[in-house]
C-alpha positions in Angstrom: 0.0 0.0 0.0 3.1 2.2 0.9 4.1 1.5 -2.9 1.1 2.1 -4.6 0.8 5.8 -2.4 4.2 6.9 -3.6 4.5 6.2 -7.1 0.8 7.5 -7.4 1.7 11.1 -5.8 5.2 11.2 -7.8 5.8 12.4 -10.9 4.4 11.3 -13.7 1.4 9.5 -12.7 0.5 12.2 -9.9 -0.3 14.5 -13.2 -2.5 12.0 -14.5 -4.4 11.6 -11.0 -5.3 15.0 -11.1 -6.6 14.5 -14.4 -8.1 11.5 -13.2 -10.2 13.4 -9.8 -11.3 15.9 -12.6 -12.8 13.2 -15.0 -14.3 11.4 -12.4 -16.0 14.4 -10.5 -17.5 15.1 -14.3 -19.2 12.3 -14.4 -20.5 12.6 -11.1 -22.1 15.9 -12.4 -23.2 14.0 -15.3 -24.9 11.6 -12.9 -26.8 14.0 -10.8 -28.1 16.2 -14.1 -25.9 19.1 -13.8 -24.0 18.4 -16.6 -24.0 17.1 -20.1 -21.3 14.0 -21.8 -22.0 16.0 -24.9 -21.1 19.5 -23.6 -18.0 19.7 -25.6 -18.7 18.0 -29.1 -19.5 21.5 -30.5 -16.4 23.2 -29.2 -13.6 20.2 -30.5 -13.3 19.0 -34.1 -12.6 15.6 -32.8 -13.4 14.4 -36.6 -9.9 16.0 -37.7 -8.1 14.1 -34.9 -9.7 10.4 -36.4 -11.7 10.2 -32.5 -15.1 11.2 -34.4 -18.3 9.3 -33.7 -17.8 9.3 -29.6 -18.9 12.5 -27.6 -15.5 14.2 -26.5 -16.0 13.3 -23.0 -15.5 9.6 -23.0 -12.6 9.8 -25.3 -10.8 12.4 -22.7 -11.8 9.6 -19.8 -10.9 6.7 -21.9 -7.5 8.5 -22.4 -6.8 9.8 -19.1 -7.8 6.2 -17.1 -5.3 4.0 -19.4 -3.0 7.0 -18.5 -2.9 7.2 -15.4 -3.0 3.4 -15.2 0.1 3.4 -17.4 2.2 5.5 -15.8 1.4 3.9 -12.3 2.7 0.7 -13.2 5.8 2.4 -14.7 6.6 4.7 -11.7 6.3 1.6 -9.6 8.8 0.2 -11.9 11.0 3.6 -11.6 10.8 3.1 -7.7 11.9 -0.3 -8.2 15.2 0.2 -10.6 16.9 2.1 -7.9 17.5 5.1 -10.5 18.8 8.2 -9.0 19.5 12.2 -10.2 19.6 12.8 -14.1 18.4 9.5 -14.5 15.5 9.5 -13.0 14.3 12.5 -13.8 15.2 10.8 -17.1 13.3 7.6 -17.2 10.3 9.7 -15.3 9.8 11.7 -18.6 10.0 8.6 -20.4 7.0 6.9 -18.4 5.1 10.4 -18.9 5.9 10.5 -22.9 5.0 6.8 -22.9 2.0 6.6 -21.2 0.4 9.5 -23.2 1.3 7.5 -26.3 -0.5 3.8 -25.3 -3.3 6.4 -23.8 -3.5 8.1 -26.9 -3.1 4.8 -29.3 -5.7 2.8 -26.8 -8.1 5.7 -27.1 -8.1 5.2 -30.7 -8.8 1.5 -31.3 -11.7 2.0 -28.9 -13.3 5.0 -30.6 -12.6 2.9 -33.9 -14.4 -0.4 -32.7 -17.2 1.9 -31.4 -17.5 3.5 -34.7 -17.7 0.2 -36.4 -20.5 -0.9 -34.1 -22.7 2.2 -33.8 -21.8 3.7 -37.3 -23.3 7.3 -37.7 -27.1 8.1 -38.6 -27.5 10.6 -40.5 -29.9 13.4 -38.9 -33.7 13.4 -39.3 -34.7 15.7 -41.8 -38.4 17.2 -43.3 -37.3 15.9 -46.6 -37.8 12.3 -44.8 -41.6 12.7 -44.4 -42.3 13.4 -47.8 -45.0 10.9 -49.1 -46.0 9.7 -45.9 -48.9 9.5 -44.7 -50.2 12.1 -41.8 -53.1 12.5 -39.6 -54.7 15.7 -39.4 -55.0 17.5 -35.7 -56.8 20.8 -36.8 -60.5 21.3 -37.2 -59.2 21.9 -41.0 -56.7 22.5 -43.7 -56.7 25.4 -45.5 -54.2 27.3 -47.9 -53.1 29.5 -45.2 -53.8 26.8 -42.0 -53.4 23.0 -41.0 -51.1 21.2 -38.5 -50.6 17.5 -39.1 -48.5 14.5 -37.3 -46.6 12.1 -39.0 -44.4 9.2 -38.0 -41.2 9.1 -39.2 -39.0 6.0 -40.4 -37.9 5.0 -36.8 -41.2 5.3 -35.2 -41.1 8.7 -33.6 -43.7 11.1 -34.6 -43.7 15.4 -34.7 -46.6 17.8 -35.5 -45.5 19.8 -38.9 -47.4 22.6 -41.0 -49.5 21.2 -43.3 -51.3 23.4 -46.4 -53.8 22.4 -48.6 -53.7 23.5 -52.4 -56.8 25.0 -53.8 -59.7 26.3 -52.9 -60.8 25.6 -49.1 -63.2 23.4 -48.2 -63.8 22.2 -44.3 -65.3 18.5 -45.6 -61.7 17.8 -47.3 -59.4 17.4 -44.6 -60.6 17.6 -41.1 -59.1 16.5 -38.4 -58.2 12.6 -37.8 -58.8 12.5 -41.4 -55.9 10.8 -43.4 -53.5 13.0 -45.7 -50.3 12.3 -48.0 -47.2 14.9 -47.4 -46.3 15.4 -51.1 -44.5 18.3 -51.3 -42.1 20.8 -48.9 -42.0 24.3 -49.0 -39.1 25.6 -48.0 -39.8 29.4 -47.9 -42.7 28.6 -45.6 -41.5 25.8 -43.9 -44.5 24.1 -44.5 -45.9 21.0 -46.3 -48.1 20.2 -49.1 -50.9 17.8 -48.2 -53.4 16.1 -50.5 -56.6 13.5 -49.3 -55.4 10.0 -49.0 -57.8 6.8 -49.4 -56.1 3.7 -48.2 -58.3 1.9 -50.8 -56.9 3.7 -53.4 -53.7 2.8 -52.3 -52.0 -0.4 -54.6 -49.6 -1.3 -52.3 -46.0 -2.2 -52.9 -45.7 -4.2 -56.0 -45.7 -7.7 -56.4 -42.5 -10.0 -58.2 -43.1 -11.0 -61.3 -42.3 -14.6 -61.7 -41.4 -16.0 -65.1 -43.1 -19.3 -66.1 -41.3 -22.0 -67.4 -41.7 -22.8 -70.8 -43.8 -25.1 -71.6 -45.9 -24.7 -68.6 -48.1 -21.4 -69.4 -51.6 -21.7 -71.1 -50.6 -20.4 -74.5 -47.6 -22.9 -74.5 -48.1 -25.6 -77.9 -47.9 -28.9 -77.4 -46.2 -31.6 -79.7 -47.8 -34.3 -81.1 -46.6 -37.5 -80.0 -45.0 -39.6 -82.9 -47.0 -43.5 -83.1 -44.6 -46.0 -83.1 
């Protein structure tokens, strides 16, 4: 224990301590709500340094735990070699250049395996509800009003602007009625929505199978020759 107490307050694992009590009273903030493990993703390019695709935060820890971790074991080895004067101080910046190099090189492999795993999904966007179908939640849908909901590809639903081209007329779309998104404008920031009939509706279509020759109905037969 006496071991383990001195080469964790000398130099150059007590630098990545420090680093260590800041990381891990971080996440205690994180826990209790008062902070946020994406708080610095907007102020890092971490895509230019190859850690992209992680929030910021857990690379840091990731990097500062092997660290510190790394340059434990080697200032316990330091203590152990008997090295003294200019060659301690030496080997000590040795430990401290190494240990940020497995850190660095560890922190890397991880954020790569991670990335392989949980590849990126690209952000939702109102381009992704066009021709889907909505349900009206206004009393009706006119050229200048209308508010819809629609679900998007991954189940979650949002309530857009909906406008309805022509002439207005309450008995078209009312609400719970069924409409299709067909266009966007962008200048209003507001889509174009038309009367939908599920009955109408063909469905995807179906394979078309080839028949074998021979087999179809039009198919000509050849006469069997007598003996």
């Amino acid at each position: 224990m006496q071991e383990f107490l001195s080469a964790a307050t000398a130099f150059p694992a007590v630098l990545f301590g420090a680093a260590l009590g800041v990381v891990v009273f971080f996440w205690l903030l994180v826990l209790a709500g008062a902070a946020d493990h994406h708080s610095f993703d907007g102020d890092l390019d971490t895509g230019m340094a190859g850690i992209g695709g992680v929030p910021v935060t857990v690379s840091v820890s990731v990097m500062v735990v092997v660290g510190w971790f790394t340059s434990l074991t080697g200032t316990v080895l330091l203590h152990r070699s008997g090295a003294t004067g200019i060659t301690r101080a030496w080997l000590a910046c040795a430990v401290f250049s190494g240990s940020l190099l497995i850190a660095w090189s560890v922190m890397r492999v991880l954020v790569r395996l991670v990335r392989r795993r949980f590849p990126d999904e690209p952000p939702p966007s109102r381009q992704d509800f066009l021709g889907r179908v909505c349900t009206i939640r206004t009393g009706s849908v006119s050229a200048d009003f209308g508010q819809a909901e629609v679900a998007a590809a991954d189940g979650s639903t949002a309530i857009v602007q909906v406008r309805l081209l022509g002439p207005a007329d309450d008995a078209v779309l009312t609400s719970g009625s069924a409409g299709l998104l067909y266009a966007y404008d962008d200048e209003g920031e507001f889509f174009w929505v038309s009367p939908y009939d599920k009955a109408l509706d063909p469905g995807p279509p179906k394979p078309r199978t080839n028949p074998r020759p021979g087999n179809g109905p039009d198919a000509r037969r050849t006469p069997r020759r007598s003996g």
